[in-house]
C-alpha positions as CSV (number, residue, x, y, z in Angstrom):
1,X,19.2,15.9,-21.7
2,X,19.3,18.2,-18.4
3,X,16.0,19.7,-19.7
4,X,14.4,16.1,-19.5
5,X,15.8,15.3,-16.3
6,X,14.3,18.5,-14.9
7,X,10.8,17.9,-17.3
8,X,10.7,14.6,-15.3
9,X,11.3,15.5,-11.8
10,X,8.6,18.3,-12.5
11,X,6.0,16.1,-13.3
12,X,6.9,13.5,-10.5
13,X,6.2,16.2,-8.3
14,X,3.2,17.4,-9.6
15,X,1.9,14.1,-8.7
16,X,3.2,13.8,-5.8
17,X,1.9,17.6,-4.8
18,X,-1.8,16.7,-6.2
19,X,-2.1,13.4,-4.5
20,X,-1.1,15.4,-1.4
21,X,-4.0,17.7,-2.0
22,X,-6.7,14.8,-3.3
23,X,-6.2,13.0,0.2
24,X,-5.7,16.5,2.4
25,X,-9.5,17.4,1.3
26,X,-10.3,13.7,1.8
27,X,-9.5,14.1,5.1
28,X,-11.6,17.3,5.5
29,X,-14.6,15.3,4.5
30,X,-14.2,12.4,6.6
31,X,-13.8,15.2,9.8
32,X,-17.0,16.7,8.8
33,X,-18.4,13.1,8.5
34,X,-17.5,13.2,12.5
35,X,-20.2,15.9,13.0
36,X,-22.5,12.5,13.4
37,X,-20.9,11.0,15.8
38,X,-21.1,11.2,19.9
39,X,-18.3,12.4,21.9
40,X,-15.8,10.7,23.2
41,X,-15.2,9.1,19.1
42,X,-15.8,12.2,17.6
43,X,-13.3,14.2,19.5
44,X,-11.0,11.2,18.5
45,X,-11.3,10.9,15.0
46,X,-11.2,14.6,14.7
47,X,-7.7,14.6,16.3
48,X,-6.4,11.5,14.1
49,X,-7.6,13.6,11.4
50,X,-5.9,16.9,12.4
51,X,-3.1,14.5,12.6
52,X,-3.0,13.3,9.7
53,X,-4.0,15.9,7.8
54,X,-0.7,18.5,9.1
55,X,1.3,15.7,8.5
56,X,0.4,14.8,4.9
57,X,0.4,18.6,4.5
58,X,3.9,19.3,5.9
59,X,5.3,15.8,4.7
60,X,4.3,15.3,0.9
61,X,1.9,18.3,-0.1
62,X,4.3,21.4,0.5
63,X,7.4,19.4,-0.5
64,X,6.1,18.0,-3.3
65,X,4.4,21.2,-4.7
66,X,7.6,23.5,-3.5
67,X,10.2,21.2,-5.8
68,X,7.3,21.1,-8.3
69,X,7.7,24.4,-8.1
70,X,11.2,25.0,-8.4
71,X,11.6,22.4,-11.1
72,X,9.1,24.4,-13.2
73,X,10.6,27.7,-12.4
74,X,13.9,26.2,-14.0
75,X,12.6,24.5,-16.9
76,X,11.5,28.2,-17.6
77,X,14.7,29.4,-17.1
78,X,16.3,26.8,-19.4
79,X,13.5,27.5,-21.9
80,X,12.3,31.3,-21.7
81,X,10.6,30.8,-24.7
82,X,7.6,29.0,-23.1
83,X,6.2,32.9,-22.2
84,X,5.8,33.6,-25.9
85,X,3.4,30.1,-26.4
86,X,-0.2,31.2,-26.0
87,X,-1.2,27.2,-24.0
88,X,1.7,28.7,-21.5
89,X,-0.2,31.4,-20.6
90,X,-3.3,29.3,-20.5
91,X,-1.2,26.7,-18.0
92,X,0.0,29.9,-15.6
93,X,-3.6,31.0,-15.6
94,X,-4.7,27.5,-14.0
95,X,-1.7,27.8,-11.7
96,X,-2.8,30.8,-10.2
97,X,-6.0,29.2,-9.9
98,X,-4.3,26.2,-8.1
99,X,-2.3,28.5,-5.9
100,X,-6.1,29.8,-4.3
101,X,-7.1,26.2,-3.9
102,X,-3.6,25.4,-2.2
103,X,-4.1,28.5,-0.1
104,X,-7.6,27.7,0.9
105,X,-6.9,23.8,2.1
106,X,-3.6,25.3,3.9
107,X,-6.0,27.7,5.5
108,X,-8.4,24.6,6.6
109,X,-5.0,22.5,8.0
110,X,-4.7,25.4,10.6
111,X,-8.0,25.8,11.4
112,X,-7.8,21.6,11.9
113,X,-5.3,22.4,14.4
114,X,-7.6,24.2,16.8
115,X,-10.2,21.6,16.9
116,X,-12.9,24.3,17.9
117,X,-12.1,26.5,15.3
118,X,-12.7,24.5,12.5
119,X,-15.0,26.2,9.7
120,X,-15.0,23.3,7.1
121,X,-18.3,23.9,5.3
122,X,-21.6,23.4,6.4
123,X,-22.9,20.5,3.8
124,X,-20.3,17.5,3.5
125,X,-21.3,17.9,-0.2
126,X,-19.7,21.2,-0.6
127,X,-16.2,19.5,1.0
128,X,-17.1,16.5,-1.6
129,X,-17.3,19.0,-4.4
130,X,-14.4,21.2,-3.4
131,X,-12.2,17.9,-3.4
132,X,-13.0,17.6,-7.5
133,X,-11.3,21.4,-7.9
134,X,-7.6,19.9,-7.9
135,X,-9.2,17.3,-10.5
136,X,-10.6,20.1,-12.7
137,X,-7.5,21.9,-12.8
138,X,-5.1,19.1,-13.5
139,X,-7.2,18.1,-15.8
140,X,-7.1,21.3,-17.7
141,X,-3.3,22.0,-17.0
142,X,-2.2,18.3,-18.8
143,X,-4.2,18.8,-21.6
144,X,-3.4,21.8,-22.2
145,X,0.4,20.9,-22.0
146,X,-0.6,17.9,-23.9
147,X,-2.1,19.5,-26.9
148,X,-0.5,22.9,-26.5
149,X,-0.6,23.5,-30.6
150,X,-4.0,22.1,-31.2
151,X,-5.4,24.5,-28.7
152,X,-5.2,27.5,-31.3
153,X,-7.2,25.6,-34.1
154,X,-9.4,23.5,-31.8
155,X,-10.0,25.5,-28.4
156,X,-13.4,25.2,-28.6
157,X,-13.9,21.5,-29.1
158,X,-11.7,21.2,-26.5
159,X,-13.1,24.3,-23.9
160,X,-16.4,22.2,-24.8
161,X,-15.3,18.7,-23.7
162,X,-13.5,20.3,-20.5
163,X,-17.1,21.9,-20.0
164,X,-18.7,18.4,-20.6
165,X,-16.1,16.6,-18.3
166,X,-16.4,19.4,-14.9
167,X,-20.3,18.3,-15.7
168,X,-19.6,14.8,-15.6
169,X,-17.4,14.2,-12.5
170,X,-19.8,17.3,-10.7
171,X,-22.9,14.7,-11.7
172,X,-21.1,11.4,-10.8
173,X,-20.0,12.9,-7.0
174,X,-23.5,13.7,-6.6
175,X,-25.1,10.7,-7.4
176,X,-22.3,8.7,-5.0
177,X,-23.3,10.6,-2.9
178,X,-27.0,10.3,-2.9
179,X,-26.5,6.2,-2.5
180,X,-24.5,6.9,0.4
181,X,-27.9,8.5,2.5
């Protein structure tokens, strides 16, 4: 029963730390939408944005992915036989690819601190597209919790579809954001 318990408050704070990190990179793209604007609104939105996005940051983001964190680390400890399933592997593998990402939008909150220092990318696109990374990888990290034993006999009907899907949502952000212009 602990087990669950812990199981649960894992994955409540997995969403909790990815909604953190869908809005955090919202909020880069609505600064850089701010490179339009004439000053005295831009230098206003930018600080509501700075704002907002330190305080999302230090509020919900690292909380929520630090007890995620811990919750997982002892659900490994409860269970130490996780390291010997091949989709766990798979899972720590996308985890060190959502640790990057995590370190890259901390990296951006600082730099949204110092309102001249900002380097958010040049093309609002790139922000639009680096906002669908955390979708990618939770994608891949449920399902491959979720279907952990058929990943053996049907990894590449499955690699195939997560292929298809990345093309999908990459395809669907662009055309949004062709009707925007």
């Amino acid at each position: 029963m602990a087990y669950l318990i812990i199981k649960a408050l894992h994955i409540i704070f997995m969403v909790s730390y990815f909604a953190g990190l869908f809005y955090t990179v919202r909020l880069f793209v609505y600064y850089k939408d701010t490179d339009a604007f004439d000053n005295p609104k831009r230098d206003v939105l930018r600080e509501q944005y700075s704002f907002m996005a330190s305080r999302l940051w230090n509020i919900i983001t690292v909380p929520g992915g630090t007890l995620m964190l811990v919750f997982g680390i002892t659900m490994i400890c409860m269970n130490p036989a996780l390291f010997k399933m091949p989709w766990f592997h798979l899972k720590l593998t996308a985890l060190v690819g959502l640790a990057i990402y995590h370190y890259w939008c901390w990296k951006k909150v600082i730099q949204l601190k110092n309102l001249n220092k900002a380097t958010l990318p040049s093309k609002n696109l790139a922000l639009r597209q680096a906002n669908e990374i955390a979708t990618f990888i939770l994608f891949f990290v449920v399902f491959t919790v979720i279907l952990k034993y058929a990943l053996l006999e049907y990894w590449w009907q499955l690699a195939l579809g997560f292929v298809g899907l990345v093309i999908f949502i990459t395809l669907v952000v662009k055309l949004v954001n062709r009707k925007r212009k």
